[in-house]
C-alpha positions as CSV (number, residue, x, y, z in Angstrom):
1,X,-33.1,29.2,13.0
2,X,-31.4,26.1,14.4
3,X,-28.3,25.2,12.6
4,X,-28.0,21.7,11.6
5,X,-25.7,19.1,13.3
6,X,-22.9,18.1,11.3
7,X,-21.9,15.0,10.3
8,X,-18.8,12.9,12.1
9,X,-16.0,13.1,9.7
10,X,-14.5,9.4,10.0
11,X,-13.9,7.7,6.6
12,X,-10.3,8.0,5.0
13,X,-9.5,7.3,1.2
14,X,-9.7,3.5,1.9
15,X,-12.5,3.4,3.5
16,X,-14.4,5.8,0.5
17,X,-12.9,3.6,-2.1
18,X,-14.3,0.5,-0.4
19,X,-17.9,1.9,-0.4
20,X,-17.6,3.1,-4.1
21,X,-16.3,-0.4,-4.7
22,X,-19.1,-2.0,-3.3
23,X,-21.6,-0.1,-4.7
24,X,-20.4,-0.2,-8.2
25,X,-19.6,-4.0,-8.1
26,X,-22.5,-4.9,-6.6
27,X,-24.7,-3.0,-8.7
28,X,-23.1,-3.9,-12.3
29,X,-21.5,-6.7,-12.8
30,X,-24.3,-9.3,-11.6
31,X,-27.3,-7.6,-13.5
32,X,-26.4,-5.7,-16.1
33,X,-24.0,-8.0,-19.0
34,X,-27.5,-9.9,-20.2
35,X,-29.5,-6.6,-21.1
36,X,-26.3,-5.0,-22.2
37,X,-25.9,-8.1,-24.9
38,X,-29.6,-7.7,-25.7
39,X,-28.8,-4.4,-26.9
40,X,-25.7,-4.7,-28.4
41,X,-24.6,-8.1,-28.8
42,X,-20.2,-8.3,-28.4
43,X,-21.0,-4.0,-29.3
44,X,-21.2,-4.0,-25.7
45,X,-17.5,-4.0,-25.6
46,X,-18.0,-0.7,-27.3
47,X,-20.8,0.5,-24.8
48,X,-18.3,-0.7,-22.2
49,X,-15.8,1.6,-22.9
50,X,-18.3,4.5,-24.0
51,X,-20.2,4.3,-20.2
52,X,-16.6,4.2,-18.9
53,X,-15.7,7.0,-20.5
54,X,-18.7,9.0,-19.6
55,X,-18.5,7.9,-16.6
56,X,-15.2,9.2,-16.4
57,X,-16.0,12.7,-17.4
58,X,-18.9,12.7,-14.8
59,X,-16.4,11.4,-12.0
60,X,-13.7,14.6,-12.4
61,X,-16.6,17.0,-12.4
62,X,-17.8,14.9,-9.1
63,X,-14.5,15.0,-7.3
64,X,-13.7,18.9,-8.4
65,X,-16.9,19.5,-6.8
66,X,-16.8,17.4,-3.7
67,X,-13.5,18.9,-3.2
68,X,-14.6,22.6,-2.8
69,X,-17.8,21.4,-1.5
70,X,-17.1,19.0,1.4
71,X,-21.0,18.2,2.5
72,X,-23.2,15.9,2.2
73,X,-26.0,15.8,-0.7
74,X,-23.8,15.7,-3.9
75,X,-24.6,17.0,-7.4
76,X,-27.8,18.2,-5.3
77,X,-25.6,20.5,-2.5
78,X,-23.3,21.2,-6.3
79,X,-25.9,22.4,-8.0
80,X,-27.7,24.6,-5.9
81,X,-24.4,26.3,-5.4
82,X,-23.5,26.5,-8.6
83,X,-26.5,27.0,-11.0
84,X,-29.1,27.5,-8.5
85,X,-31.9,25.5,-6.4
86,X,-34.0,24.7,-9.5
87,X,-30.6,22.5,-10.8
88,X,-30.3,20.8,-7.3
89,X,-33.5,20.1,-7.0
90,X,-33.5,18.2,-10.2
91,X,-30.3,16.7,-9.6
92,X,-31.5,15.4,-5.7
93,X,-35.2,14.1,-7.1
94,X,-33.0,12.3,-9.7
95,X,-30.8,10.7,-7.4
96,X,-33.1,9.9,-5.1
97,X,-35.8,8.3,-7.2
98,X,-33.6,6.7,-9.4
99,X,-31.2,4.9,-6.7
100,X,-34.5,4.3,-4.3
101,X,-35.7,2.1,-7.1
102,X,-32.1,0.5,-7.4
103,X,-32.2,-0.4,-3.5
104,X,-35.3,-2.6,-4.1
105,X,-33.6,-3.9,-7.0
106,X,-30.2,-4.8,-5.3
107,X,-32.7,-6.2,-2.2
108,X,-35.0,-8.5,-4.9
109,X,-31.4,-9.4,-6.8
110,X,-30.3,-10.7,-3.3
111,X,-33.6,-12.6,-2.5
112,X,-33.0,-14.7,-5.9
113,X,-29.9,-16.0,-4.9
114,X,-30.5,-17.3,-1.7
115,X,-34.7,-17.8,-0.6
116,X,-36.7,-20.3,-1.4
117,X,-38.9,-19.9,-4.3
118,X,-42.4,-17.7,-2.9
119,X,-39.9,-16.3,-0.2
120,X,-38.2,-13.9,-2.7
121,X,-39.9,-10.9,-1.5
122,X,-39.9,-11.3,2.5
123,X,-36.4,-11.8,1.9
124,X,-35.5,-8.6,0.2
125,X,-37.5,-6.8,3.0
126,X,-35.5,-8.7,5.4
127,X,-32.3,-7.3,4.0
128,X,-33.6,-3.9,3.3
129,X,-34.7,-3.8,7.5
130,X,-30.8,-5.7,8.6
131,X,-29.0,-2.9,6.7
132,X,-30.7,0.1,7.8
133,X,-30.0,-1.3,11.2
134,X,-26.2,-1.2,10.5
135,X,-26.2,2.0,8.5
136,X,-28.1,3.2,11.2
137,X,-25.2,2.3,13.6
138,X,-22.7,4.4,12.1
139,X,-20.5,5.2,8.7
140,X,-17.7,3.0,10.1
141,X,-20.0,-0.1,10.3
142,X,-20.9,0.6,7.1
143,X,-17.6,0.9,5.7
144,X,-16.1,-2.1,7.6
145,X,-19.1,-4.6,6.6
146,X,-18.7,-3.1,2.8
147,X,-14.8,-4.2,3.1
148,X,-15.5,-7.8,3.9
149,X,-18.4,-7.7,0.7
150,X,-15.9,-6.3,-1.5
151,X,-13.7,-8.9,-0.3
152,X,-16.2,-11.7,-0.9
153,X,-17.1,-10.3,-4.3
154,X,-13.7,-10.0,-5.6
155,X,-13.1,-13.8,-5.1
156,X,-16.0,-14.8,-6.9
157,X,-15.0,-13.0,-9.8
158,X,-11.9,-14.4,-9.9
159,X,-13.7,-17.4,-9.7
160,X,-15.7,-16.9,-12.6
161,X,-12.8,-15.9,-14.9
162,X,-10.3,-18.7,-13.9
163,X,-13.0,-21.3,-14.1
164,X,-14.6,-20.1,-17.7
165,X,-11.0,-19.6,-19.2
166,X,-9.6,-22.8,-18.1
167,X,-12.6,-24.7,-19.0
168,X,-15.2,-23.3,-20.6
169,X,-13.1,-23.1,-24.2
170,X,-13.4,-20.3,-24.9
171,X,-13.7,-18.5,-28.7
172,X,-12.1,-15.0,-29.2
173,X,-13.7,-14.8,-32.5
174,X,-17.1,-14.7,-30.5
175,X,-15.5,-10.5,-29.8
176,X,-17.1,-9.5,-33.2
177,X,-16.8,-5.5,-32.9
178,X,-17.9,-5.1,-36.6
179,X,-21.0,-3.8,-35.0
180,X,-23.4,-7.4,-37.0
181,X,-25.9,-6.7,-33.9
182,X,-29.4,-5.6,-36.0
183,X,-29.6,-2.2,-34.1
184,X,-25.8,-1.3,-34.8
185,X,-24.3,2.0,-33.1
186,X,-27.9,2.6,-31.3
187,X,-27.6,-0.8,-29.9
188,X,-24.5,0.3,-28.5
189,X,-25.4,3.6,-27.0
190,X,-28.3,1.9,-25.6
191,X,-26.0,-0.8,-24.0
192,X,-24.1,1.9,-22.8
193,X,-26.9,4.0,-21.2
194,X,-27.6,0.9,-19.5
195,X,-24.0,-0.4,-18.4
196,X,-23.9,3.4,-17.3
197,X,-25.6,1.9,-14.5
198,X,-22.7,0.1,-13.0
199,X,-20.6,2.6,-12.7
200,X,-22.6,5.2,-10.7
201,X,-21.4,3.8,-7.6
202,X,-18.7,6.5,-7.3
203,X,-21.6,9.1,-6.6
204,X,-21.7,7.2,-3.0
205,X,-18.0,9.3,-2.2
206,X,-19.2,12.2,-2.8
207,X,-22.7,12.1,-1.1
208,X,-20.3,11.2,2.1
209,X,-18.3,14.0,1.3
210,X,-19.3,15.7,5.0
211,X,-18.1,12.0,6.5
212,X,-14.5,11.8,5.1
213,X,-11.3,13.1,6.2
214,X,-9.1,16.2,4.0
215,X,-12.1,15.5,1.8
216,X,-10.1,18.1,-0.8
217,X,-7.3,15.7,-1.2
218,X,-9.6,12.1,0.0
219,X,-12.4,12.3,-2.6
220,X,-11.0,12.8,-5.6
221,X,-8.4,10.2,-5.0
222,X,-10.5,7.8,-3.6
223,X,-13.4,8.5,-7.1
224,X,-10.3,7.9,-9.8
225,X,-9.2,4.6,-7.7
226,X,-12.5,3.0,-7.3
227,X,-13.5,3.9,-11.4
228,X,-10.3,2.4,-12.5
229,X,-10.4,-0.6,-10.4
230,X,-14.1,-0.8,-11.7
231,X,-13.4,-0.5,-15.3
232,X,-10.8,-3.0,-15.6
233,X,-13.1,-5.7,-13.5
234,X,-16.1,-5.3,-15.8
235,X,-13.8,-5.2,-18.7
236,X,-12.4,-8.9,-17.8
237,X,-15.6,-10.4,-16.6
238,X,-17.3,-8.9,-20.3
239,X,-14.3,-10.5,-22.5
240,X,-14.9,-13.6,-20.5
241,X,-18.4,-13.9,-20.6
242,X,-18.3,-13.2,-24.5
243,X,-15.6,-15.5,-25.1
244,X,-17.3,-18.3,-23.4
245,X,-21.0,-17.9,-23.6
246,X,-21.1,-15.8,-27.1
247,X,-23.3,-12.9,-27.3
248,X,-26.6,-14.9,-27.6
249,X,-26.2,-17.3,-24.5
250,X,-25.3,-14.2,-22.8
251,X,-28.1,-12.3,-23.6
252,X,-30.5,-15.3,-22.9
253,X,-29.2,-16.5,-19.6
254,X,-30.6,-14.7,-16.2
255,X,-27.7,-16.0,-13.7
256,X,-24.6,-15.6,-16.8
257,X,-22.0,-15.6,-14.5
258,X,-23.2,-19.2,-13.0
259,X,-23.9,-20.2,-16.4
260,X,-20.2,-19.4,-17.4
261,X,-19.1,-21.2,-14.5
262,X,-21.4,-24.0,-15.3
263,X,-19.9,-24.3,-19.0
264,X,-16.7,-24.4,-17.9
265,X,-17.2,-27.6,-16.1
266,X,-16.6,-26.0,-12.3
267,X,-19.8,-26.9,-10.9
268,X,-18.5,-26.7,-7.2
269,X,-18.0,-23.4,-8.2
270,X,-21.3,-22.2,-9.4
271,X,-22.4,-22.1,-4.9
272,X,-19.6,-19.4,-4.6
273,X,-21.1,-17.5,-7.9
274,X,-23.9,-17.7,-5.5
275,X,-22.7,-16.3,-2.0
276,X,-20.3,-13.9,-4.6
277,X,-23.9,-12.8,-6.2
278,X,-25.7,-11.9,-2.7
279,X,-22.8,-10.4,-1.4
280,X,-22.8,-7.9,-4.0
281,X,-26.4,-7.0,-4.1
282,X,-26.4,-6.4,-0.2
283,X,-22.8,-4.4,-0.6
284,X,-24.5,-2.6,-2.9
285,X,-27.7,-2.1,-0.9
286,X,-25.9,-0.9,1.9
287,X,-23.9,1.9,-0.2
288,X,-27.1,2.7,-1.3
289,X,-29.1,3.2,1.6
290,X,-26.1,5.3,3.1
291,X,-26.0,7.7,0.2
292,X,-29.5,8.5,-0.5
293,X,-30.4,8.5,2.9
294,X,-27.5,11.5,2.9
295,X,-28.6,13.1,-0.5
296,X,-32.7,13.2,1.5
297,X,-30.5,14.7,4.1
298,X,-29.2,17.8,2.4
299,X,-32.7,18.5,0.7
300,X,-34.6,18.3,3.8
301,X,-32.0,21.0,5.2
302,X,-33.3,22.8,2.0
303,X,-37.0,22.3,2.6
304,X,-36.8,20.6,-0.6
305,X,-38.3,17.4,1.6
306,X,-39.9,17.4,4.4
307,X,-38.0,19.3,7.3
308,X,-38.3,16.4,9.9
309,X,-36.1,14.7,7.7
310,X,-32.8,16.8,8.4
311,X,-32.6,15.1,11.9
312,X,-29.3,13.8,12.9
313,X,-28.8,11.2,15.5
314,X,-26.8,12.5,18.6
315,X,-25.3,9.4,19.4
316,X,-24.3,7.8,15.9
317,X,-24.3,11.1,14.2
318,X,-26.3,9.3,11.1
319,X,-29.4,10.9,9.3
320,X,-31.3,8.4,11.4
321,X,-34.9,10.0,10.0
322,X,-34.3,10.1,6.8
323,X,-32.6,6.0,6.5
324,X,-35.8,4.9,8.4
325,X,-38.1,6.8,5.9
326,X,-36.1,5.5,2.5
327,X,-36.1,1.8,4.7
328,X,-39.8,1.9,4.9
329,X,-40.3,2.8,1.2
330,X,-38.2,0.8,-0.5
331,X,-39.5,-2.2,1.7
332,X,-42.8,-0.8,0.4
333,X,-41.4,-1.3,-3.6
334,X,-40.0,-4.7,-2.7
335,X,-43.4,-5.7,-1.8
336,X,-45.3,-4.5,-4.7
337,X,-43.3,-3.8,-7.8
338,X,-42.0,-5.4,-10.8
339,X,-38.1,-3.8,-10.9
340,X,-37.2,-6.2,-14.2
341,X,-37.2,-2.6,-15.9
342,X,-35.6,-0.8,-12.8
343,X,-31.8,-0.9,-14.6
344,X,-32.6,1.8,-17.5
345,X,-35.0,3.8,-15.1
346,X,-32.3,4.1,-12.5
347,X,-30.1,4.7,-15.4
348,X,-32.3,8.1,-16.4
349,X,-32.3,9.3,-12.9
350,X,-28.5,9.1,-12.4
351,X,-27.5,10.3,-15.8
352,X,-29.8,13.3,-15.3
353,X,-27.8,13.5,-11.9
354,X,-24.6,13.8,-13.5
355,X,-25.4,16.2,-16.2
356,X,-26.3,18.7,-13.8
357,X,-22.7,17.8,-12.1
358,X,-21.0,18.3,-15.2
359,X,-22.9,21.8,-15.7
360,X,-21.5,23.0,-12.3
361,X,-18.3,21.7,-12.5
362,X,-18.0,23.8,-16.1
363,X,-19.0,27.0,-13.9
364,X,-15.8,26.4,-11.1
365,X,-12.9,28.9,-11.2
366,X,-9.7,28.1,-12.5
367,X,-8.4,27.9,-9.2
368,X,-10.8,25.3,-8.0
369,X,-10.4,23.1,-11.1
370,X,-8.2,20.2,-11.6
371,X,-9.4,19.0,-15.3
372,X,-9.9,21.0,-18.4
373,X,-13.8,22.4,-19.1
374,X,-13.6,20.1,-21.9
375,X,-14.0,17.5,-20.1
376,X,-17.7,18.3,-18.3
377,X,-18.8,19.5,-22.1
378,X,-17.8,15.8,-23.0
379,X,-19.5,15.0,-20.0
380,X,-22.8,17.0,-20.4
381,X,-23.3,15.8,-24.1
382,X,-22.7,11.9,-23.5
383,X,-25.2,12.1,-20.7
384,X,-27.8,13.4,-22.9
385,X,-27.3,10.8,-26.0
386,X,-27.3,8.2,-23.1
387,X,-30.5,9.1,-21.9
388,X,-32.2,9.5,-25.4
389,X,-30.9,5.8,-26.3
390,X,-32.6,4.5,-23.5
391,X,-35.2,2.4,-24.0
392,X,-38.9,4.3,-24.6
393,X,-40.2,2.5,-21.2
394,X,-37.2,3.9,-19.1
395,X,-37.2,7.2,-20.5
396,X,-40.9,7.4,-20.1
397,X,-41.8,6.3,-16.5
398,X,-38.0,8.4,-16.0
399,X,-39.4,11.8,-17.5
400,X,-42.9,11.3,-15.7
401,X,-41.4,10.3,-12.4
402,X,-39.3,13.7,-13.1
403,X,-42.1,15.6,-13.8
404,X,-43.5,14.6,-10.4
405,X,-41.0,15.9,-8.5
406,X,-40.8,19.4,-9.9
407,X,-44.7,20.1,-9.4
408,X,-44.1,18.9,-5.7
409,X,-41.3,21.5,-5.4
410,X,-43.5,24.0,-6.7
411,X,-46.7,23.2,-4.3
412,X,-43.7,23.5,-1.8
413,X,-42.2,27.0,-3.2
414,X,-45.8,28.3,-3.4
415,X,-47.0,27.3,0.3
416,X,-43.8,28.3,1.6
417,X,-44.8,32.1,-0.2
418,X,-48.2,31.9,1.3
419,X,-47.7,33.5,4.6
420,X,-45.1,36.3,3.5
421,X,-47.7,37.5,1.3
């Protein structure tokens, strides 16, 4: 049998936290406060802190894992190690239907800022087709264009706050914690489930796990440094919003971060809201593409997809195959479907992800360990309340879309069988 090509391993722990940066920025903090407020009202403070700590958990088992598993795939290439194919199946199908669906997402959320209205959609599948070009070139394009996005993004935050702060006057009694939202603590868990959504970016690091340098001492370093920086940016851009807006406006407006611009009386500002916005979505695209296109990668090496798919360019040493393939699809889902749902079924996909992560880090030697077991048990259970809090749609079209997957891999098991028989 012909052994797979390996993977160039190029990125350092700058570059990794960069494109766990971008993809968490880019993915949360445009898109996700509205719902979030619609759940929970100012309780999404509380959700805040609850996905961040979840998140948390999920990152240590992550990093433990990446660390004595330095390949690409993820929780996929983790769990098949640890708990067997069945896990990593799940955990791959989960990661890669879910984040799929959040590429055409990130691609439509870019389209709105900046196309005309009717040109939303050939926008997004322009971006979707420019991207796959440069992830296509190599993981050192992709890490130097998500630099400059990160950049961009960081700038318009900053924006954001100064300008609502200064001018938007804002009310700190409008942080009303006393849980007065109608749906109370389930409101909350439900805005957490979908602010969990936000913070998945770190799974990007270790999908690229074959890509980075000392990846035993790189990946966990560069997954704590990109969550923290993560946690306390969402934590000031939420106060803000809350402050300024209140919990209704927030929940009603579809551009908040414009619209806290706006109230404080910075309209110059609301065009760099703007070019912030897009740059975000497409950092967050690119990150995207990269990782699943690496996660396909791992379970085509598997025969878990298609075994065309474990190709590996020669010259840019990219899964070349498999980007192309996820291009075409998600260009396909830009086309056709309705992604104002997509946040809580990407949000069942991931967490499903990272309770199998927590699962096999719990199984890890002492020696291999670097947090208490503890922790993935914490881990483990806030995945699963997350996911039962989600809401009915999500969890529905999550558990079908789930089910799908695992009666493919068993026409697959079974034809496979066939022959030896």
């Amino acid at each position: 049998m012909t052994v797979p090509a390996p993977l160039a391993r190029r990125l350092g722990t700058t570059d990794a936290v960069v494109i766990g940066l971008g993809s968490m920025l880019g993915a949360g903090v445009f898109s996700v406060f509205a719902p979030a407020a619609q759940a929970a009202g100012a309780g999404l403070l509380l959700g805040l802190l609850l996905a961040g700590a979840v998140a948390y958990a999920n990152a240590t088992a992550s990093a433990q894992l990446a660390a004595q598993y330095p390949t690409s795939g993820g929780t996929y290439v983790y769990g098949r190690e640890r708990l067997g194919p069945w896990w990593g199946f799940v955990a791959g199908w989960g990661f890669v239907v879910g984040k799929t669906a959040s590429c055409a997402a990130m691609a439509l959320t870019f389209a709105a800022y900046v196309a005309p209205s009717g040109w939303e959609r050939p926008a997004g599948v322009a971006a979707v087709v420019v991207l796959t070009a440069v992830s296509c070139r190599g993981i050192t394009r992709t890490a130097r264009l998500t630099r400059v996005v990160v950049v961009v993004v960081l700038v318009a935050l900053v924006v954001v706050v100064v300008s609502a702060l200064v001018g938007g006057a804002p009310r700190w009694s409008r942080l009303d914690l006393t849980l007065s939202h109608a749906d109370g603590w389930y409101g909350v868990l439900q805005s957490a489930g979908l602010l969990f959504f936000a913070f998945a970016g770190y799974a990007r690091i270790a999908t690229l796990g074959e890509e980075v340098r000392d990846p035993r001492r790189t990946i966990p370093r560069a997954v704590h440094i990109a969550l923290a920086v993560t946690v306390l940016v969402y934590g000031t851009v939420a106060v803000t919003l809350l402050s300024v807006l209140g919990p209704d406006r927030l929940a009603a407006s579809a551009t908040p971060l414009a619209t806290a611009v706006q109230a404080g009386g910075w309209t110059w500002a609301v065009p760099v809201v703007t070019v912030g916005a897009a740059a975000a979505a497409l950092g967050a695209l690119l990150s995207l593409l990269a990782g699943v296109g690496r996660t396909s990668l791992a379970m085509a090496r598997h025969d878990d997809l298609p075994r065309w798919l474990d190709a590996v360019d020669p010259r840019h040493q990219v899964p070349l195959r498999a980007e192309v393939t996820l291009a075409v699809v998600v260009c396909v889902l830009v086309l056709i479907v309705d992604l104002r749902g997509v946040i809580g079924f990407s949000s069942f996909g991931v967490l499903v992800y990272y309770l199998v992560a927590n699962l096999a880090a719990f199984t890890q030697r002492q020696q291999d360990r670097r947090t208490p077991r503890g922790l993935q048990v914490a881990g483990a259970l806030g995945c699963v309340v997350l996911v039962a809090t989600l809401p009915p749609s999500s969890a529905v079209a999550g558990t079908t879309v789930l089910a799908a997957g695992v009666v493919y891999r068993l026409w697959r098991t079974r034809a496979r069988a066939r022959p030896q028989q």
